[in-house]
C-alpha positions as a Python dict, from the first residue, in 0.01 Angstrom:
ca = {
    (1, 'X'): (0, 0, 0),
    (2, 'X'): (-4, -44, 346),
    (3, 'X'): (-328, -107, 572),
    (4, 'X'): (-403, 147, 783),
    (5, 'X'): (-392, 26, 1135),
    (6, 'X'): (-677, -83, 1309),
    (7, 'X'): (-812, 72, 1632),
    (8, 'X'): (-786, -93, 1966),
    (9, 'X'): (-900, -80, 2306),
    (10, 'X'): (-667, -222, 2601),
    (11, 'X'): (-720, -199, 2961),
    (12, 'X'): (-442, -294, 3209),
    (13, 'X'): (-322, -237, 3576),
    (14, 'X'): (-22, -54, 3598),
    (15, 'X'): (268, -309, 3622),
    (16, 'X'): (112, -424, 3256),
    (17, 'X'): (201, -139, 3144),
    (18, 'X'): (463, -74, 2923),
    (19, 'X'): (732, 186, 2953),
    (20, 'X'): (609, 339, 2603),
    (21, 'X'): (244, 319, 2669),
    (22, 'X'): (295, 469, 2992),
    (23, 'X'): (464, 735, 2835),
    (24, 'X'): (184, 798, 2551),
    (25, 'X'): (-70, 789, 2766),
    (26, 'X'): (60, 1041, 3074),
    (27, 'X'): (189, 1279, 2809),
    (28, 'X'): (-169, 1293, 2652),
    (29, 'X'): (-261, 1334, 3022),
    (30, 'X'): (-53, 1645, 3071),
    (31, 'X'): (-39, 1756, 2738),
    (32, 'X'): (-445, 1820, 2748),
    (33, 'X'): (-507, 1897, 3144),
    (34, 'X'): (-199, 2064, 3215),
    (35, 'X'): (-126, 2290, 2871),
    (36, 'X'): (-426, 2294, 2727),
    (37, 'X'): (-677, 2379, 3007),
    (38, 'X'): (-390, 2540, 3140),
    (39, 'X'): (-420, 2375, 3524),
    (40, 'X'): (-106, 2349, 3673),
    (41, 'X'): (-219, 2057, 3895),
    (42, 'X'): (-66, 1747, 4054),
    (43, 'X'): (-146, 1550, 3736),
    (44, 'X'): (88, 1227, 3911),
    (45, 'X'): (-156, 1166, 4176),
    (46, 'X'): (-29, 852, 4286),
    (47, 'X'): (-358, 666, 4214),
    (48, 'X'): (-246, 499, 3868),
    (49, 'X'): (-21, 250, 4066),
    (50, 'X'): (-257, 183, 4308),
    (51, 'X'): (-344, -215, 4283),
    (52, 'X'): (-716, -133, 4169),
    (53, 'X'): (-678, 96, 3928),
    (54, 'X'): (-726, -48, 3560),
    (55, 'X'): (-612, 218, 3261),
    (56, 'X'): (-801, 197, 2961),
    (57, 'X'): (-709, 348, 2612),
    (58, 'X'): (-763, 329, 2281),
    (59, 'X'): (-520, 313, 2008),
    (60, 'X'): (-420, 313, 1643),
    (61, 'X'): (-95, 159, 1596),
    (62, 'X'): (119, 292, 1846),
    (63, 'X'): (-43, 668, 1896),
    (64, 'X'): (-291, 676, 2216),
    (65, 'X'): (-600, 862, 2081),
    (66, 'X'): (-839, 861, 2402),
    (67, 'X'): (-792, 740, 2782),
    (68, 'X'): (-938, 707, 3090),
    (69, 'X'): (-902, 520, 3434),
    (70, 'X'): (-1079, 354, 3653),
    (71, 'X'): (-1011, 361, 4027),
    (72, 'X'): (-1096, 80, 4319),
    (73, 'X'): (-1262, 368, 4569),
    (74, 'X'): (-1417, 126, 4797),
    (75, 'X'): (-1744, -46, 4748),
    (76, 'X'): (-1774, 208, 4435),
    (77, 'X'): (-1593, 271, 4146),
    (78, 'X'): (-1464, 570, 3994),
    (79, 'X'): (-1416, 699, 3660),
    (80, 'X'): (-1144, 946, 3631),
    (81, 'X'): (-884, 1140, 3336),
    (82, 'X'): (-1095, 1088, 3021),
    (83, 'X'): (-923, 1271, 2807),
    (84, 'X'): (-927, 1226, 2403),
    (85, 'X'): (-600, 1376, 2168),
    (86, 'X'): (-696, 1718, 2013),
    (87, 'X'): (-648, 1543, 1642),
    (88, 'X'): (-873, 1248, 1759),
    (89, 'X'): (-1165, 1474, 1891),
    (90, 'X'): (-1552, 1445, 1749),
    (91, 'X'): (-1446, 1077, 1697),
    (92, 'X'): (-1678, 903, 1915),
    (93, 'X'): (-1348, 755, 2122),
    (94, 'X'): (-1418, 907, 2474),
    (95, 'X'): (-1781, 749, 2449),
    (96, 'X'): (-1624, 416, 2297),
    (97, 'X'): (-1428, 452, 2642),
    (98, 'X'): (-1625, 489, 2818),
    (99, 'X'): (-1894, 229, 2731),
    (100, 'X'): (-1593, -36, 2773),
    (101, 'X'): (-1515, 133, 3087),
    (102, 'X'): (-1899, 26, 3244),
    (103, 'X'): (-1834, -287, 3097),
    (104, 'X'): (-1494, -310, 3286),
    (105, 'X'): (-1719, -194, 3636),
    (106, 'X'): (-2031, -430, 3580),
    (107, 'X'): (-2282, -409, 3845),
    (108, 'X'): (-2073, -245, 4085),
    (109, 'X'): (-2184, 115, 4162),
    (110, 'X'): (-1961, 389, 3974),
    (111, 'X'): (-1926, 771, 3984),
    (112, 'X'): (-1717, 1052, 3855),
    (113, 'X'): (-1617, 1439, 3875),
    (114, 'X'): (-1767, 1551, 3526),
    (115, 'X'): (-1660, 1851, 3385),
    (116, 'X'): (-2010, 2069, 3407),
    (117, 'X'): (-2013, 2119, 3041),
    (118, 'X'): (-2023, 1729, 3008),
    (119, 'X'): (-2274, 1649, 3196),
    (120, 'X'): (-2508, 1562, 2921),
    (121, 'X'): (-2246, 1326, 2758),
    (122, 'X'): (-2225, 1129, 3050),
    (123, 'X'): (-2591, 1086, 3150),
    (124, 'X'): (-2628, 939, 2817),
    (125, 'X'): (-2461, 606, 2998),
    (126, 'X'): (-2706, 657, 3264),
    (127, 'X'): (-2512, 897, 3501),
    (128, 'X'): (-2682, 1132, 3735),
    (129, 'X'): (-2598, 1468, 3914),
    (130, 'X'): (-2549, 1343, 4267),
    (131, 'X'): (-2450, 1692, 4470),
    (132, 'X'): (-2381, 2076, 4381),
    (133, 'X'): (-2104, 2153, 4139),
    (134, 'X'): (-1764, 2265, 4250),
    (135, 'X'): (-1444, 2433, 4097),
    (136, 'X'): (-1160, 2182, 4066),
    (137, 'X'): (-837, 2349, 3948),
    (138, 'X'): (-1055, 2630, 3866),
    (139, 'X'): (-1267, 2409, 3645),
    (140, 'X'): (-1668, 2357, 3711),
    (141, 'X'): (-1728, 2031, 3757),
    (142, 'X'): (-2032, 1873, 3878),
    (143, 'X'): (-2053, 1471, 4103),
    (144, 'X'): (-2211, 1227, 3899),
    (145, 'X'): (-2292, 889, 3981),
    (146, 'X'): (-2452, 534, 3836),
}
């Protein structure tokens, strides 16, 4: 019987990444923001090469279950694409990621764009509204910041 593989967070910068986990990780992207929430968007922004930015993910064997980034913006830091696989969901991943995430960001001051139905989750790490709410790609979401 084989074990069942064990789950992992990484974090790298972009030229870490390899051509595999790359591709795991922005089909997840697309696959949930793009199909499922059905926002045709500029999901390639251009910010995931950008010399800051650190990816973070989580992963069982070779599958990418949950993933977020985190993006240089300045003095302040920026927490961005959390996204989670539909299978993986109700697994506690996206706030495993996130709690490594604030570990990745220290001190420094961080905020994000939270969808307004997850506001809650995320002021559970100590994030506050910090403005009105706004549609993104026809989305609510709200500025948070910590």
């Amino acid at each position: 019987m084989h074990p069942e593989p064990r789950e992992e967070i990484r974090v790298a910068s972009f030229p870490d990444l390899d051509t595999t986990t790359l591709y795991a990780i922005l089909k997840l992207r697309v696959d949930v923001f793009v199909v499922e929430q059905r926002c045709p968007y500029p999901e390639l922004d251009g910010r995931d090469a950008e010399p800051g930015t650190r990816h973070v993910w989580l992963t069982r064997g070779d599958e990418v279950l949950a993933y977020l980034r985190i993006l240089a913006d300045g003095d302040t830091e920026r927490i961005g694409r959390v996204v989670t696989a539909p299978d993986a969901r109700k697994g506690g991943y996206a706030s495993r990621l996130v709690e490594h995430a604030l570990t990745v960001v220290g001190a420094r001051p961080c905020t994000l764009a939270a969808q307004a139905h997850l506001t809650g989750f995320y002021a559970r790490f100590g994030f506050t509204v910090a403005g009105p709410g706004f549609l993104e790609d026809g989305i609510p979401h709200v500025p948070m910041r910590r």
